[in-house]
Phi, psi and omega in degrees: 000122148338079196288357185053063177226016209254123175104344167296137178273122188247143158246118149206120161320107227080017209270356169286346171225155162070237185275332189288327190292313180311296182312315183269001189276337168281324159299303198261045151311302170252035144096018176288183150239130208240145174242151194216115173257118217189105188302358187233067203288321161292321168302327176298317160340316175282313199312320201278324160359278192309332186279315167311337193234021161285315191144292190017105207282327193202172170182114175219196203216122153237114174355077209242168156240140194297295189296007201226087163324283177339309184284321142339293190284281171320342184273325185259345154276348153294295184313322179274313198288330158305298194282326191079007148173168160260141192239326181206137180234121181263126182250105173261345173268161217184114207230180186175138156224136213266101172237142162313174183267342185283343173257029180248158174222181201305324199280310159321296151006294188289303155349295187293332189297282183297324179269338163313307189249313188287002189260350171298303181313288183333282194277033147296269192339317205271328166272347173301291185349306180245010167286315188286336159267356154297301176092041188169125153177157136273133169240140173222130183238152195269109193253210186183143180311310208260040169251353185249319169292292186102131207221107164322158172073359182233057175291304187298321228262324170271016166280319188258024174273289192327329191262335168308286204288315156309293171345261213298357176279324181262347158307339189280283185304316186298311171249060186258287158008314189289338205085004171305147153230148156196134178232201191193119165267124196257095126287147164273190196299122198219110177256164184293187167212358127244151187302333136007265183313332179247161189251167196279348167284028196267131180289326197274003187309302219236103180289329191278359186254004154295297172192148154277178176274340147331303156355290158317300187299304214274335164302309197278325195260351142322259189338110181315000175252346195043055130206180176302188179266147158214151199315309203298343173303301179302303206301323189271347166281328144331291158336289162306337185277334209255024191231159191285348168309309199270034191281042158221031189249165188169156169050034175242126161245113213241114176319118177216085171199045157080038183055023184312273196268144195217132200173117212271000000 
């Protein structure tokens, strides 16, 4: 199927590693233009490489930290003035380290804060700006199953997915009028598949200090599919919300993690 996306100007965050890379690897399959935001510029660099010789129509990459409005901002008057607009904003980053909440502290807290939710905020904000005098766009954010389950060792981090997945349900209703769209893809535990794929600012860097393999096996035989997530599961639910195929979809959250959740 044709996702007509080929020739869209895409901003997505995070994109050097893991699910952000699998994402822009999916545009540009189809042919998108793509901008890649990302505190790990070297890597995004190989990621835009890999992307070019994917179809990717364009690719360039600029240094963002998410949590830095200014830097923000500058990431999105780069993408327009190359492309001439924004058309899909993917908010893919995301961070987490798995502690009890009783073994966490306030400076973590704020850490989980800022990049989880206030790094949504930022680049929302920086794409309505030009969403809205367009009259036409997608945002789509990367949430996590364990904004819906409630997942030990993850309070803080599914407090503020959770708070993710409300944003954009009323950002969806505020700016629909507009020609907006906007949902939120919830993965479960989606791991890289080669050390390849992450960057050393990756949360996913130092894999054993996440779960171990056992972990994994006993994660995978939950699951009603009995196995992981792997970034391309997400990158392709992605594709779809953000392409004119999904223009009657909005205000959704749609669960892609081996059926961890069922929610009607």
């Amino acid at each position: 199927m044709d996702l007509q996306l080929k020739g869209k100007s895409v901003i997505v965050t995070g994109g050097a590693s893991n699910i952000g890379r699998e994402i822009v690897l999916g545009f540009a399959a189809e042919g998108a233009n793509i901008t890649i935001g990302d505190i790990d510029s070297q890597q995004a660099d190989e990621v835009s490489k890999e992307a070019l010789e994917r179809g990717a129509s364009s690719v360039q990459v600029a240094k963002t930290d998410v949590t830095d409005l200014a830097q923000v901002e500058r990431l999105f008057t780069k993408a327009a003035e190359s492309y001439g607009k924004i058309d899909v904003l993917v908010n893919n980053v995301g961070w987490d380290k798995l502690m009890y909440f009783t073994e966490t502290t306030p400076e973590f807290w704020q850490r989980i804060i800022q990049v989880n939710y206030v790094g949504v905020l930022n680049c929302t904000h920086a794409a309505l700006k030009l969403m809205i005098p367009a009259r036409q766009g997608a945002i789509i954010s990367i949430s996590s199953d364990a904004s819906r389950q409630g997942e030990p060792r993850e309070a803080v981090y599914g407090g503020t997915k959770a708070a993710v997945n409300s944003f954009m349900k009323t950002i969806a209703k505020e700016n629909g009028r507009y020609g907006i769209r906007c949902n939120v893809v919830c993965p479960g535990v989606t791991v890289p598949e080669t050390a390849q794929e992450v960057g050393g600012s990756s949360m996913w860097a130092q894999t054993g200090e996440m779960f171990t393999t056992e972990q994994f096996e006993k994660i995978a035989k939950a699951l009603p599919l009995r196995k992981l997530g792997r970034p391309r599961d997400i990158a392709g639910a992605v594709a779809f919300l953000a392409s004119p195929v999904a223009g009657h979809i909005t205000g959704q959250v749609l669960s892609v993690s081996g059926g961890y959740s069922m929610i009607g």
